[in-house]
PDBQT receptor file of N, H, CA, C and O in Angstrom, charges set to zero:
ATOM      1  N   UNK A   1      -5.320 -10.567   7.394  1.00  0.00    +0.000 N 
ATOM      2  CA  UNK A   1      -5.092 -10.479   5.991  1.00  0.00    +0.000 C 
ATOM      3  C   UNK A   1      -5.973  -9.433   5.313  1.00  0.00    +0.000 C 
ATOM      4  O   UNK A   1      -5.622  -8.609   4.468  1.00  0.00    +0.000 OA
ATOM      5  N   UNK A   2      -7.104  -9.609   5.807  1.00  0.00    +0.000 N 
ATOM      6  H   UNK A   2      -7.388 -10.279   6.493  1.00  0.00    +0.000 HD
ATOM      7  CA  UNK A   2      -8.092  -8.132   5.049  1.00  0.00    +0.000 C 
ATOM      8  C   UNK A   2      -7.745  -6.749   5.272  1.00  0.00    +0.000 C 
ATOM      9  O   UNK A   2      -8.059  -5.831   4.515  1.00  0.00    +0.000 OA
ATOM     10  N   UNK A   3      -6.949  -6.613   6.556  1.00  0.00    +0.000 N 
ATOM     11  H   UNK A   3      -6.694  -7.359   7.171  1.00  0.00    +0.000 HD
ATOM     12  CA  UNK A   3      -6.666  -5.188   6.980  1.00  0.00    +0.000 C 
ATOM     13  C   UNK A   3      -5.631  -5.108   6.456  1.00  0.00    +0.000 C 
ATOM     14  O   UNK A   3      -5.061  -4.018   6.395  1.00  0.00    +0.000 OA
ATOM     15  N   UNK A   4      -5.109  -6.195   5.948  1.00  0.00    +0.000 N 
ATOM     16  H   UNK A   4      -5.572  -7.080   5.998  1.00  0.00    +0.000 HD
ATOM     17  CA  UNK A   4      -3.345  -5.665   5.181  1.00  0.00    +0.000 C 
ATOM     18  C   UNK A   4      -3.807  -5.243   3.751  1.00  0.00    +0.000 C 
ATOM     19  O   UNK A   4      -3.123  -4.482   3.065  1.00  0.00    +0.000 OA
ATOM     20  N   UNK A   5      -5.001  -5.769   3.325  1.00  0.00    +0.000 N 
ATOM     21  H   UNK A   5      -5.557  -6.386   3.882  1.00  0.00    +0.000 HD
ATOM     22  CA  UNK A   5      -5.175  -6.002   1.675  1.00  0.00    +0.000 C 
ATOM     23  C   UNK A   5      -5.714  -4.303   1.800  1.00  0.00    +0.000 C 
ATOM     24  O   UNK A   5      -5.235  -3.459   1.042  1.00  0.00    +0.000 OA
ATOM     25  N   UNK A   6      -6.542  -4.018   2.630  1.00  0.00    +0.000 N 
ATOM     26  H   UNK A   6      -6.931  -4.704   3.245  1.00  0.00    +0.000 HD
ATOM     27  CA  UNK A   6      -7.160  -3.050   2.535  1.00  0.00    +0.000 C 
ATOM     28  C   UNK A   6      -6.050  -1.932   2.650  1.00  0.00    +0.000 C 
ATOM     29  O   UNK A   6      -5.951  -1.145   1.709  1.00  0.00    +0.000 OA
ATOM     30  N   UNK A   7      -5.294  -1.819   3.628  1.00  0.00    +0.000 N 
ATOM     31  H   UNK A   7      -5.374  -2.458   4.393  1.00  0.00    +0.000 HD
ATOM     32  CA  UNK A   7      -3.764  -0.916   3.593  1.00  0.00    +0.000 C 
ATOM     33  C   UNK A   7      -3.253  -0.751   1.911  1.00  0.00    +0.000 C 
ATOM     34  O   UNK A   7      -3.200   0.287   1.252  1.00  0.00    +0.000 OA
ATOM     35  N   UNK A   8      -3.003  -1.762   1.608  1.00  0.00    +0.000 N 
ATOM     36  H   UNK A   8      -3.047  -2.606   2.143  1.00  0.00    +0.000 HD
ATOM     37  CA  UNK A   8      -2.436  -1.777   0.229  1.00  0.00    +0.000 C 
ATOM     38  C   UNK A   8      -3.405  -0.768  -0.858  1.00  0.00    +0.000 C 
ATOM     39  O   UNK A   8      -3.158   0.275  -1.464  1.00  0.00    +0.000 OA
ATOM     40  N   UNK A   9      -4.725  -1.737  -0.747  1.00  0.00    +0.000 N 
ATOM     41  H   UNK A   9      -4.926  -2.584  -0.255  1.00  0.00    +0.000 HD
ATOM     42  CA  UNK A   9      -5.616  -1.022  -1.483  1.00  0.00    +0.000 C 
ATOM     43  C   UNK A   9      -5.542   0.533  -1.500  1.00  0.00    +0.000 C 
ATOM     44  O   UNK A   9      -5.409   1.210  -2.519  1.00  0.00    +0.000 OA
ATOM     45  N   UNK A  10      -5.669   1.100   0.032  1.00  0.00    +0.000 N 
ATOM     46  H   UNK A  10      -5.778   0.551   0.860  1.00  0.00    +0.000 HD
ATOM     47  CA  UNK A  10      -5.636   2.626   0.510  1.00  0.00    +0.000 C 
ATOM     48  C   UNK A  10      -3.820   2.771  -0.369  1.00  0.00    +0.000 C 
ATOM     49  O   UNK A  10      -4.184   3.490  -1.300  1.00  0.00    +0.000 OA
ATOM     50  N   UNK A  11      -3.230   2.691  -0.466  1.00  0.00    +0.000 N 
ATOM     51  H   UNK A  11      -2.935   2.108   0.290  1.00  0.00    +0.000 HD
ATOM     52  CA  UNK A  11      -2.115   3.164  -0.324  1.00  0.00    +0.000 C 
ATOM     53  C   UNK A  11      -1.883   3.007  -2.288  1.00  0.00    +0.000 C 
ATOM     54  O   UNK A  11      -1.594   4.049  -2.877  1.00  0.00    +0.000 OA
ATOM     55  N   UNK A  12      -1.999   2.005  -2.926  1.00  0.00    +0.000 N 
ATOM     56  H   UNK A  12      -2.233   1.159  -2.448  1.00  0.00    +0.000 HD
ATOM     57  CA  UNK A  12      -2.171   2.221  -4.229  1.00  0.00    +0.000 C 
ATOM     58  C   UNK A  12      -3.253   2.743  -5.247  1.00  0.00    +0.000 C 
ATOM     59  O   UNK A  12      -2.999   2.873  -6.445  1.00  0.00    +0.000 OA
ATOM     60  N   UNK A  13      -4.705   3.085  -4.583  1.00  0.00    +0.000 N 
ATOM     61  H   UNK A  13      -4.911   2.979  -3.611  1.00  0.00    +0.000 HD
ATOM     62  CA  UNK A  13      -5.583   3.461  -5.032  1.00  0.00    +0.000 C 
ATOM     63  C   UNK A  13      -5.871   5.136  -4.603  1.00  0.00    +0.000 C 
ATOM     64  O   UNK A  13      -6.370   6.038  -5.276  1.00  0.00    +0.000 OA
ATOM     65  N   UNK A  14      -5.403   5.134  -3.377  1.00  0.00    +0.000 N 
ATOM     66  H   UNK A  14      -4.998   4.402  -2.831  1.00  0.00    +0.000 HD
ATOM     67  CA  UNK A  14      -5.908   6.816  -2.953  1.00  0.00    +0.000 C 
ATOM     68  C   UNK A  14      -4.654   7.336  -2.433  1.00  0.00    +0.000 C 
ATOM     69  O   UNK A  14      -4.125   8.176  -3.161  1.00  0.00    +0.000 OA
ATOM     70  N   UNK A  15      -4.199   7.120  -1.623  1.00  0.00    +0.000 N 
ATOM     71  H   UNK A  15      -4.629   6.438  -1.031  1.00  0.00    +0.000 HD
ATOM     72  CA  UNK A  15      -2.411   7.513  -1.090  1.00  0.00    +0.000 C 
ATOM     73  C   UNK A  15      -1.341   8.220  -1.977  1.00  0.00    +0.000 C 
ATOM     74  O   UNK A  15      -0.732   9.282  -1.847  1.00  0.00    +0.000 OA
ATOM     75  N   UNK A  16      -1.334   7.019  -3.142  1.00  0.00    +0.000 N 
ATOM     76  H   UNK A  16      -1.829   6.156  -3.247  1.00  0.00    +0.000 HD
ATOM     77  CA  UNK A  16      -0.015   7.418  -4.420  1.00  0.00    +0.000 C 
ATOM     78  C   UNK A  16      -0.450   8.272  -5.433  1.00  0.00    +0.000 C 
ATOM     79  O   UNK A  16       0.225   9.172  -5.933  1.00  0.00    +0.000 OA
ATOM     80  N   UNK A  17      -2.363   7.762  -5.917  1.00  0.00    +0.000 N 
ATOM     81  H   UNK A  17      -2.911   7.031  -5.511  1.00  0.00    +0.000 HD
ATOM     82  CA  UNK A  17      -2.525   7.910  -7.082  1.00  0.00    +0.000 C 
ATOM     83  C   UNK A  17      -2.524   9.130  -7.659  1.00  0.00    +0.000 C 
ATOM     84  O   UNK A  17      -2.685   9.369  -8.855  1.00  0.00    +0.000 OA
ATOM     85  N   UNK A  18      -2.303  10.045  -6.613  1.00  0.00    +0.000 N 
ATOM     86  H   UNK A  18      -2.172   9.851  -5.641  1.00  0.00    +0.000 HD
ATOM     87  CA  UNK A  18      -2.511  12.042  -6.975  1.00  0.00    +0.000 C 
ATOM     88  C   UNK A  18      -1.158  12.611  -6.327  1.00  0.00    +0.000 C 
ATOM     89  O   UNK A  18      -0.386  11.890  -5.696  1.00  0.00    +0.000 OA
ATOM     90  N   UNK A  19      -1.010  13.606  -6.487  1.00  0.00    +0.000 N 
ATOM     91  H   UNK A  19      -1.637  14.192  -7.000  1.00  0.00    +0.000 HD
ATOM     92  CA  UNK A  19       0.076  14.222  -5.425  1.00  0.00    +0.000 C 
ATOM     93  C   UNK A  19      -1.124  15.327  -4.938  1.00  0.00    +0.000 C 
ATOM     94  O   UNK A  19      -2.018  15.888  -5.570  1.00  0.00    +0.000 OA
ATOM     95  N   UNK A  20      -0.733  15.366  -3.578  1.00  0.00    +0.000 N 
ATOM     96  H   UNK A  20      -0.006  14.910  -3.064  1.00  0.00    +0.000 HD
ATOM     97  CA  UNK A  20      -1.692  16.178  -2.562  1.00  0.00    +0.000 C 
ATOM     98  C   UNK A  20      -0.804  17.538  -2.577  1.00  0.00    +0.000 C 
ATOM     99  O   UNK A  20       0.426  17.530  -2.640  1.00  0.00    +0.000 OA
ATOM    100  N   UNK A  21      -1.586  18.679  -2.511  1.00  0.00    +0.000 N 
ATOM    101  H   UNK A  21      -2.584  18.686  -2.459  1.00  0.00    +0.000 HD
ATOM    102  CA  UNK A  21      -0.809  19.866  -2.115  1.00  0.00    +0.000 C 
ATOM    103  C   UNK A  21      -0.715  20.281  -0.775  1.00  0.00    +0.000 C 
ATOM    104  O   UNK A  21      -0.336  21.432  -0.563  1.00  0.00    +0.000 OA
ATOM    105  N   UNK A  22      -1.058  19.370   0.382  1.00  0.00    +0.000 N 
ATOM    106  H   UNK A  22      -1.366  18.434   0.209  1.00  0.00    +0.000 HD
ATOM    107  CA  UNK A  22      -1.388  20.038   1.415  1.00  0.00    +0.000 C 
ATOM    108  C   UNK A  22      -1.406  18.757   2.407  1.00  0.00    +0.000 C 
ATOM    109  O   UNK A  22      -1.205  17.843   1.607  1.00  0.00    +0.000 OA
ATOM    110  N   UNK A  23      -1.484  18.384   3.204  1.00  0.00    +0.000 N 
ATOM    111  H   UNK A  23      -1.648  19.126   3.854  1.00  0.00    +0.000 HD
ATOM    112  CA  UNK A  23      -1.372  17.872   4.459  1.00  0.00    +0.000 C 
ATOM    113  C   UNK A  23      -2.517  17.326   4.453  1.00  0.00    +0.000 C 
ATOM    114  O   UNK A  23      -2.664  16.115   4.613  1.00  0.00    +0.000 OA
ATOM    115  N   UNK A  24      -3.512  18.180   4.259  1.00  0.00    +0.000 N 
ATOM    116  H   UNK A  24      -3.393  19.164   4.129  1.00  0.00    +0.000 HD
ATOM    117  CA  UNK A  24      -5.157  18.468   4.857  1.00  0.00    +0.000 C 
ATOM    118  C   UNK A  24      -6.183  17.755   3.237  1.00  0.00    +0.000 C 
ATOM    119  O   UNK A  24      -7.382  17.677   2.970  1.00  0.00    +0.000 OA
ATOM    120  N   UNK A  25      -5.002  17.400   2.571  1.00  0.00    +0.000 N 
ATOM    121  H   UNK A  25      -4.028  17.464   2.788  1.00  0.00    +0.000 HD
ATOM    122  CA  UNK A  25      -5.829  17.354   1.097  1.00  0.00    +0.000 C 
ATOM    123  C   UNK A  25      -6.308  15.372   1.244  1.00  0.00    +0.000 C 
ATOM    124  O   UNK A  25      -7.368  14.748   1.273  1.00  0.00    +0.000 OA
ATOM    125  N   UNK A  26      -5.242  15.108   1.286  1.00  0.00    +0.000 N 
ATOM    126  H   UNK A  26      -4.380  15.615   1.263  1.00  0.00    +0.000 HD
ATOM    127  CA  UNK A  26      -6.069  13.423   0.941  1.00  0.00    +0.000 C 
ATOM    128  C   UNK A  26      -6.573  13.346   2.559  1.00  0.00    +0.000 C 
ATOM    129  O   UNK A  26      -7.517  12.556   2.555  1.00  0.00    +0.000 OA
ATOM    130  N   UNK A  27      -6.441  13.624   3.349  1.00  0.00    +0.000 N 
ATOM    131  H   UNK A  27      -5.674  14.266   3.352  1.00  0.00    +0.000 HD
ATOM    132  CA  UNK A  27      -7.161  13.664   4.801  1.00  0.00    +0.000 C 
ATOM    133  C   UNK A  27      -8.967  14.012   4.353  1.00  0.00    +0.000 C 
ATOM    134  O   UNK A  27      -9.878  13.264   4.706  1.00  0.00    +0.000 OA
ATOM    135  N   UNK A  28      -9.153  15.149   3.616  1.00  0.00    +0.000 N 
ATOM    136  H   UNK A  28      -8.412  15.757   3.329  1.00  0.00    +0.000 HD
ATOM    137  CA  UNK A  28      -9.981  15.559   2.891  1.00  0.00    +0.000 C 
ATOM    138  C   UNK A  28     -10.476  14.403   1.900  1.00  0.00    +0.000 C 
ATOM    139  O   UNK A  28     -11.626  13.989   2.044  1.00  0.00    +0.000 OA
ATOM    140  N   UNK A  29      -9.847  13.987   1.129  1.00  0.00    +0.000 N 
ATOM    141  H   UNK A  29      -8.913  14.323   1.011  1.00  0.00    +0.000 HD
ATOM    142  CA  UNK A  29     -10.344  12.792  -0.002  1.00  0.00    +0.000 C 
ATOM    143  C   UNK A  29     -10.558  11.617   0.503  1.00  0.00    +0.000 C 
ATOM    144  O   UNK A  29     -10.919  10.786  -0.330  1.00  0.00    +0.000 OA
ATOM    145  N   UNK A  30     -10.433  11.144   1.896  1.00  0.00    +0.000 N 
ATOM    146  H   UNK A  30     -10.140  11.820   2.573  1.00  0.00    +0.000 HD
ATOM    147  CA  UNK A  30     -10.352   9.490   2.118  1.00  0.00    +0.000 C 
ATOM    148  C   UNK A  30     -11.817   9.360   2.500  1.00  0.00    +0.000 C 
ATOM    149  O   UNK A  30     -12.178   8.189   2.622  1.00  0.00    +0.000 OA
ATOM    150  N   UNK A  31     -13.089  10.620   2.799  1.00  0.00    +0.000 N 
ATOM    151  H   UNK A  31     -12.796  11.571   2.700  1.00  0.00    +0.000 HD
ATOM    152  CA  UNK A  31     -14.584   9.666   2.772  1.00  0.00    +0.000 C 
ATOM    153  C   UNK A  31     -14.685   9.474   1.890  1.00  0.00    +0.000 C 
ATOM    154  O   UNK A  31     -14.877   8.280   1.662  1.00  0.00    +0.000 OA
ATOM    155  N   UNK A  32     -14.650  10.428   0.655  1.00  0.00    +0.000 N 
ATOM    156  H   UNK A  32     -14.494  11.399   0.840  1.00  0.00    +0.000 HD
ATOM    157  CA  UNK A  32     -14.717  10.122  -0.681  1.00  0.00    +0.000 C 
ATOM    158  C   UNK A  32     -14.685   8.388  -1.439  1.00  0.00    +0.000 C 
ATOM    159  O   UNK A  32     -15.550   7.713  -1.998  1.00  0.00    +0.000 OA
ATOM    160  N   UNK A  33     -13.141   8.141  -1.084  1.00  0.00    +0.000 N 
ATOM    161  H   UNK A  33     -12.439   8.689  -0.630  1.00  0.00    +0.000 HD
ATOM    162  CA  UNK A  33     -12.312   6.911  -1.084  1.00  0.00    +0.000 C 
ATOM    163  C   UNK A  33     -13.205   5.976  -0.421  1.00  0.00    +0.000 C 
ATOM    164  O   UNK A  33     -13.694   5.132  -1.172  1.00  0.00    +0.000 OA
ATOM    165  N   UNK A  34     -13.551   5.917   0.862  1.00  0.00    +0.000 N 
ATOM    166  H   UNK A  34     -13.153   6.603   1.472  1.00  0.00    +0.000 HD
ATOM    167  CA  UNK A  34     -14.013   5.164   1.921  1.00  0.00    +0.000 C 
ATOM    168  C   UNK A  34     -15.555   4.984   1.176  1.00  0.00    +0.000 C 
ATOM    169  O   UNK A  34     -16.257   4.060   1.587  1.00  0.00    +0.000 OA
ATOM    170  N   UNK A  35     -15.921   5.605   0.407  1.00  0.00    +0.000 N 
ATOM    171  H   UNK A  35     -15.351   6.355   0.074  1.00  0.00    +0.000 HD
ATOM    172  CA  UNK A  35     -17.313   5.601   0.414  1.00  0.00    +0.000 C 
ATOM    173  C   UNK A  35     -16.967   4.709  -1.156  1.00  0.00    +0.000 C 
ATOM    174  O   UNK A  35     -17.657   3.690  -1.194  1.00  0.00    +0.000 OA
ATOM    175  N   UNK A  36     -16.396   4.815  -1.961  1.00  0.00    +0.000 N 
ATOM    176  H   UNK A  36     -15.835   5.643  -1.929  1.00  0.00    +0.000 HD
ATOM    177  CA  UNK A  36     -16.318   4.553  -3.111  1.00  0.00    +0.000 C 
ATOM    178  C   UNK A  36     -15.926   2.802  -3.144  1.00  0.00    +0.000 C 
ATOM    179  O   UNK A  36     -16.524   1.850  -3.645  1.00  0.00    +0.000 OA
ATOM    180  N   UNK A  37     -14.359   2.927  -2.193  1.00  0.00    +0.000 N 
ATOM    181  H   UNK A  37     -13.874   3.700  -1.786  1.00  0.00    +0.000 HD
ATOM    182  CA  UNK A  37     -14.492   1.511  -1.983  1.00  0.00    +0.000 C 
ATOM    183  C   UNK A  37     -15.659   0.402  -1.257  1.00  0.00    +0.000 C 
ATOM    184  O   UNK A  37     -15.556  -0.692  -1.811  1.00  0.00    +0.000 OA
ATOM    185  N   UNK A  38     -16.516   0.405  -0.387  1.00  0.00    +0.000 N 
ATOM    186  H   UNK A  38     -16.599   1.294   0.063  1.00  0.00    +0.000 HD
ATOM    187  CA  UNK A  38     -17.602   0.369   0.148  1.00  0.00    +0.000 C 
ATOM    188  C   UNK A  38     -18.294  -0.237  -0.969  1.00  0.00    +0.000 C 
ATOM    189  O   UNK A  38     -18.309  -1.393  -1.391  1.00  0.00    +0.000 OA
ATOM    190  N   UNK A  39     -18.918   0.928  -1.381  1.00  0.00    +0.000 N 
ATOM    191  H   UNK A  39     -18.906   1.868  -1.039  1.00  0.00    +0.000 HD
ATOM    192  CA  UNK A  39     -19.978   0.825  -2.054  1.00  0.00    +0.000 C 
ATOM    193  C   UNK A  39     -20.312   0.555  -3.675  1.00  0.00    +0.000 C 
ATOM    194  O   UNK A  39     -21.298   0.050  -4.212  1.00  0.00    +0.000 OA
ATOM    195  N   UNK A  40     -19.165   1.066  -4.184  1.00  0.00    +0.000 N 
ATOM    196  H   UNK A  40     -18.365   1.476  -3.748  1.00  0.00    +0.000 HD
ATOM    197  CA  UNK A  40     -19.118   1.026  -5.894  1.00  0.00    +0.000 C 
ATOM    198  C   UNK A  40     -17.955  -0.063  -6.455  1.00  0.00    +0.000 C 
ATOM    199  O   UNK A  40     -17.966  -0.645  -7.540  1.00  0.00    +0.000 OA
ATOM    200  N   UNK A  41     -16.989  -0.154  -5.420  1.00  0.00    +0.000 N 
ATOM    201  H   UNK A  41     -16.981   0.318  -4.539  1.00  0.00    +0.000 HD
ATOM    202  CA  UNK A  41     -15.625  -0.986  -6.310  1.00  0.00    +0.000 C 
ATOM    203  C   UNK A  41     -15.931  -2.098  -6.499  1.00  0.00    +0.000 C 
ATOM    204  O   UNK A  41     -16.430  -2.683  -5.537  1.00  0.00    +0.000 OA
ATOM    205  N   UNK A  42     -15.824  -2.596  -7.351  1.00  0.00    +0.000 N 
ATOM    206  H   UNK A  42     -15.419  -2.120  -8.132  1.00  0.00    +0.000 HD
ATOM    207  CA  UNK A  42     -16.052  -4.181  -7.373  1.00  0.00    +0.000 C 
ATOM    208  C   UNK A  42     -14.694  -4.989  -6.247  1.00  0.00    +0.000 C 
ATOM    209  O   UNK A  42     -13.725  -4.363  -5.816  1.00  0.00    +0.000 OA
ATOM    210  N   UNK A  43     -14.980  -6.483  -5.969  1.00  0.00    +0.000 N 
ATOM    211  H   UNK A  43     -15.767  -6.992  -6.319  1.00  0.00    +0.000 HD
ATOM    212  CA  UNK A  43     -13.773  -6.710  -5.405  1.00  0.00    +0.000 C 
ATOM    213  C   UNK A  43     -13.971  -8.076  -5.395  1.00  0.00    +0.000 C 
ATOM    214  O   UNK A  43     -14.918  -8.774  -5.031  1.00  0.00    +0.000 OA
ATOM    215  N   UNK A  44     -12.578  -8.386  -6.004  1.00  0.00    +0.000 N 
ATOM    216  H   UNK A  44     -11.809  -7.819  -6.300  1.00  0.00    +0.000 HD
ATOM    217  CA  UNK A  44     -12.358  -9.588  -6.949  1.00  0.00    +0.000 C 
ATOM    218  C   UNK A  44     -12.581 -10.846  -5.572  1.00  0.00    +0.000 C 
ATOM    219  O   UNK A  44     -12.672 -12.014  -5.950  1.00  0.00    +0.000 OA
ATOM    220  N   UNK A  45     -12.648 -10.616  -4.288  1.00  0.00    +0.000 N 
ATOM    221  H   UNK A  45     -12.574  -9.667  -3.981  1.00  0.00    +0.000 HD
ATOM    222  CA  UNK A  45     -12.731 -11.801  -3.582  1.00  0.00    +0.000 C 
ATOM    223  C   UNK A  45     -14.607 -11.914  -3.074  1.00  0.00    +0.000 C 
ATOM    224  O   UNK A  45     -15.111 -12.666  -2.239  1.00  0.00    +0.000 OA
ATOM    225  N   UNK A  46     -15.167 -11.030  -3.809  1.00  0.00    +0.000 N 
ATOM    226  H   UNK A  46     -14.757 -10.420  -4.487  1.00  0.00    +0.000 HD
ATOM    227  CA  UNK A  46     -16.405 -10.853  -3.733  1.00  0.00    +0.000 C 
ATOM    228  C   UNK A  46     -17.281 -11.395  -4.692  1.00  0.00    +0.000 C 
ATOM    229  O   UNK A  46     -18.436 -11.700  -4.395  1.00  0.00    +0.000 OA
ATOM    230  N   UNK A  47     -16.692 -11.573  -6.115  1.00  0.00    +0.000 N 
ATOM    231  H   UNK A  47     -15.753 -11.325  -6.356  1.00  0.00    +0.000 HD
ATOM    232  CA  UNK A  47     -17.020 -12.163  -6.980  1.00  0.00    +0.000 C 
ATOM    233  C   UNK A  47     -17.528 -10.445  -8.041  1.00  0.00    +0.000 C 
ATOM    234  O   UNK A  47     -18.593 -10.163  -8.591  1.00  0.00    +0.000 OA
ATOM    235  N   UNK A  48     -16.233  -9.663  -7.939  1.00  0.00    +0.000 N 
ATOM    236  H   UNK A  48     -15.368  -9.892  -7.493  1.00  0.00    +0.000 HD
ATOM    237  CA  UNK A  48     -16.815  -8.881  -8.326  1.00  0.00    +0.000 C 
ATOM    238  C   UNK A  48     -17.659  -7.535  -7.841  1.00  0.00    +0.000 C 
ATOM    239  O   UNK A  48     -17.537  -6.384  -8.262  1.00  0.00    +0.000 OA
ATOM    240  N   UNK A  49     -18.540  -8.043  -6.836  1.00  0.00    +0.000 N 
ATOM    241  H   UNK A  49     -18.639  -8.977  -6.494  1.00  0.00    +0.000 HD
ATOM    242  CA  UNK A  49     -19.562  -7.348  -6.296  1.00  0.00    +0.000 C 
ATOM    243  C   UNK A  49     -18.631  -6.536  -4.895  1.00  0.00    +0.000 C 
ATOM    244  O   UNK A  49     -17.714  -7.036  -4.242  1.00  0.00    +0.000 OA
ATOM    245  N   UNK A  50     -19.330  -4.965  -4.727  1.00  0.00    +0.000 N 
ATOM    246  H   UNK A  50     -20.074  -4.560  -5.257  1.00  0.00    +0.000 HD
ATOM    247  CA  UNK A  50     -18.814  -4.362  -3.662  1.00  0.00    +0.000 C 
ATOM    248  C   UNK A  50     -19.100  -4.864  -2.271  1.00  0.00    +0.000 C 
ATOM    249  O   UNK A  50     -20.026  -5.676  -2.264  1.00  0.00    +0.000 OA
ATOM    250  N   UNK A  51     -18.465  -4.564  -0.855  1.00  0.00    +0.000 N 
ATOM    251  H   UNK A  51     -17.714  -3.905  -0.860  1.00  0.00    +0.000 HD
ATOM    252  CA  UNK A  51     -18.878  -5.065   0.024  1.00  0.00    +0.000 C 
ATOM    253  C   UNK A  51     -20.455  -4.635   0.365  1.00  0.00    +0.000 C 
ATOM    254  O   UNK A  51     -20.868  -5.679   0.869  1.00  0.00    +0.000 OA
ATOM    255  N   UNK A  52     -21.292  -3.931   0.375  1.00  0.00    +0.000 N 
ATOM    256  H   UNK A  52     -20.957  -3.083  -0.035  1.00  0.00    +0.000 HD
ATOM    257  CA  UNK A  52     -21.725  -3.134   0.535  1.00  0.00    +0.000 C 
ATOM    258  C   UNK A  52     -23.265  -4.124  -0.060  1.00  0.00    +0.000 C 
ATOM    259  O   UNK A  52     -24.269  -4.574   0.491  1.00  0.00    +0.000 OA
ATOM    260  N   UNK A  53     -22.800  -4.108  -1.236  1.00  0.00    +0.000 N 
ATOM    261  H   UNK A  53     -21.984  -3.742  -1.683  1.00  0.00    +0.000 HD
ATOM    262  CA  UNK A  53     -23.531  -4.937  -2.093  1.00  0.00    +0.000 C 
ATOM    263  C   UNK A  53     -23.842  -6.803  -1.679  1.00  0.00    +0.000 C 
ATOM    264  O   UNK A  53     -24.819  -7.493  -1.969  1.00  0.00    +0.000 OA
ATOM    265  N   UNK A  54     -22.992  -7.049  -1.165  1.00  0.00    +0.000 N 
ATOM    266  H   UNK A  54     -22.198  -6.488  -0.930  1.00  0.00    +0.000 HD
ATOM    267  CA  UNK A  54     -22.500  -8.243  -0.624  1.00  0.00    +0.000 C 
ATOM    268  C   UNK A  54     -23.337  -8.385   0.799  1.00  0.00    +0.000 C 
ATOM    269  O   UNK A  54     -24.193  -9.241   1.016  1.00  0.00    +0.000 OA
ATOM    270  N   UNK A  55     -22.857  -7.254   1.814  1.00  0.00    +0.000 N 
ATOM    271  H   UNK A  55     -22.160  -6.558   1.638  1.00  0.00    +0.000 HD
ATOM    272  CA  UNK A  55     -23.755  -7.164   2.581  1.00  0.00    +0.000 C 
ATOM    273  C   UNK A  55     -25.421  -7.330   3.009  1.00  0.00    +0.000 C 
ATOM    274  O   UNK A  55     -26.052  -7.937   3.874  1.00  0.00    +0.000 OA
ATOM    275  N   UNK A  56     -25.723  -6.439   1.896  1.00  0.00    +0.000 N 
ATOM    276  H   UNK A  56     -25.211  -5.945   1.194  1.00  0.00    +0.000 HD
ATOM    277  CA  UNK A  56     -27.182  -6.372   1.407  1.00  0.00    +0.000 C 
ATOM    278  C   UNK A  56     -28.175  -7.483   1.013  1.00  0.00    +0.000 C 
ATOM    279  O   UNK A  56     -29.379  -7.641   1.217  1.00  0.00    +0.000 OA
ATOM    280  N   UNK A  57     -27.233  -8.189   0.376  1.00  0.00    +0.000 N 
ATOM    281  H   UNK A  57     -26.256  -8.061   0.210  1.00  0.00    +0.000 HD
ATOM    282  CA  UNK A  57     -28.041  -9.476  -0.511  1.00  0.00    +0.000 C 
ATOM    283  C   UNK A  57     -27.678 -10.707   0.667  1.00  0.00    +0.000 C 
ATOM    284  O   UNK A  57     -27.882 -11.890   0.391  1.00  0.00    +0.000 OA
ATOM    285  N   UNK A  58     -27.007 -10.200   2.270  1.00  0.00    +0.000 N 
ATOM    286  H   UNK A  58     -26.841  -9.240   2.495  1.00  0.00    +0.000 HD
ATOM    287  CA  UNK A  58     -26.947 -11.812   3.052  1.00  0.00    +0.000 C 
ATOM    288  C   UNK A  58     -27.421 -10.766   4.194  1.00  0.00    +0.000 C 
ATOM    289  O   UNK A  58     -26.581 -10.503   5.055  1.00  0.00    +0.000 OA
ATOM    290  N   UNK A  59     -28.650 -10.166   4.278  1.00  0.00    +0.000 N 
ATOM    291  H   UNK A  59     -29.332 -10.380   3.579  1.00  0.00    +0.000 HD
ATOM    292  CA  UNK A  59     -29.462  -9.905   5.801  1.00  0.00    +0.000 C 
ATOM    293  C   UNK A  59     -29.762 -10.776   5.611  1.00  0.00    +0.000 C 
ATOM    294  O   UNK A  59     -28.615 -11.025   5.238  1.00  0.00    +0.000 OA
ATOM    295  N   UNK A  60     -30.403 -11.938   5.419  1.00  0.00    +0.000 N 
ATOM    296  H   UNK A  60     -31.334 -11.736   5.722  1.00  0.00    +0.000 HD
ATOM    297  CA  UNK A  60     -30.745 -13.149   6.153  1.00  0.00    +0.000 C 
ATOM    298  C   UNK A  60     -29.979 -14.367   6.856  1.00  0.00    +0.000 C 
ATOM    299  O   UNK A  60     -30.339 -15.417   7.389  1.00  0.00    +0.000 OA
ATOM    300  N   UNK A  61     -28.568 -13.640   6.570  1.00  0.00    +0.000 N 
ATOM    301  H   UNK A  61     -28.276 -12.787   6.137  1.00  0.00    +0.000 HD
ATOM    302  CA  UNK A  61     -27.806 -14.536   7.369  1.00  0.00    +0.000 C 
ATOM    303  C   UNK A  61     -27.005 -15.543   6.807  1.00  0.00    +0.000 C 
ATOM    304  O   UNK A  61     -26.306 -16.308   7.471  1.00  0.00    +0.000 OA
ATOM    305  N   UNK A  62     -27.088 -15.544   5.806  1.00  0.00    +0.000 N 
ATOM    306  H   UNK A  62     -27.656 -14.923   5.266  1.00  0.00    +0.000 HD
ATOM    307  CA  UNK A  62     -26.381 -16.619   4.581  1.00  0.00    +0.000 C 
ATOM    308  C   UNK A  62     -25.206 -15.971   4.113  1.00  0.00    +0.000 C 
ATOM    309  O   UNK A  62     -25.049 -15.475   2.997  1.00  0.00    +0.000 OA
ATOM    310  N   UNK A  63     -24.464 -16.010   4.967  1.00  0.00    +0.000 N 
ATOM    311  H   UNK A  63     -24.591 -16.414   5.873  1.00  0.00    +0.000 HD
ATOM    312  CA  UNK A  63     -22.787 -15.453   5.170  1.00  0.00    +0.000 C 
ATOM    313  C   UNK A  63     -22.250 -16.249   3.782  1.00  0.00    +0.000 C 
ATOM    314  O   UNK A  63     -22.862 -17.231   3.361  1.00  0.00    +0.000 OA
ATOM    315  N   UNK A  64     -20.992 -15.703   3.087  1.00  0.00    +0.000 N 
ATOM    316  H   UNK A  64     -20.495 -14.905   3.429  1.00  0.00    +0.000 HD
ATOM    317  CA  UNK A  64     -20.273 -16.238   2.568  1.00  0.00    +0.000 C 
ATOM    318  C   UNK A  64     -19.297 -16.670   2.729  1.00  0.00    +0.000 C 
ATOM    319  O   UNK A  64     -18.726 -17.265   1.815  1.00  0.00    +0.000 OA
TER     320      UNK A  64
């Protein structure tokens, strides 16, 4: 289910949201993307908070 949500995500957030001139162009934009979702997006099954962020605050092991 996460790899489908995340497909979707890629595909309505970075995929549709521009028209690419080139082949080589959103190939070009997806660390961008990759880094943004990661680290800055909030995400509503997170409570808001990015994964990244989420990550950070359970090194001790206190999984959610």
């Amino acid at each position: 289910g996460k790899a489908e949500r995340f497909n979707g995500t890629l595909l309505s957030e970075w995929a549709y949201v521009r028209r690419y001139d080139t082949n080589q162009a959103p190939l070009d934009a997806l660390p961008g993307f990759v880094d943004h979702y990661n680290n800055h997006r909030p995400h509503g099954s997170l409570d808001g908070q990015s994964p990244m962020a989420v990550l950070v605050n359970n090194v001790s092991g206190n999984h959610i």
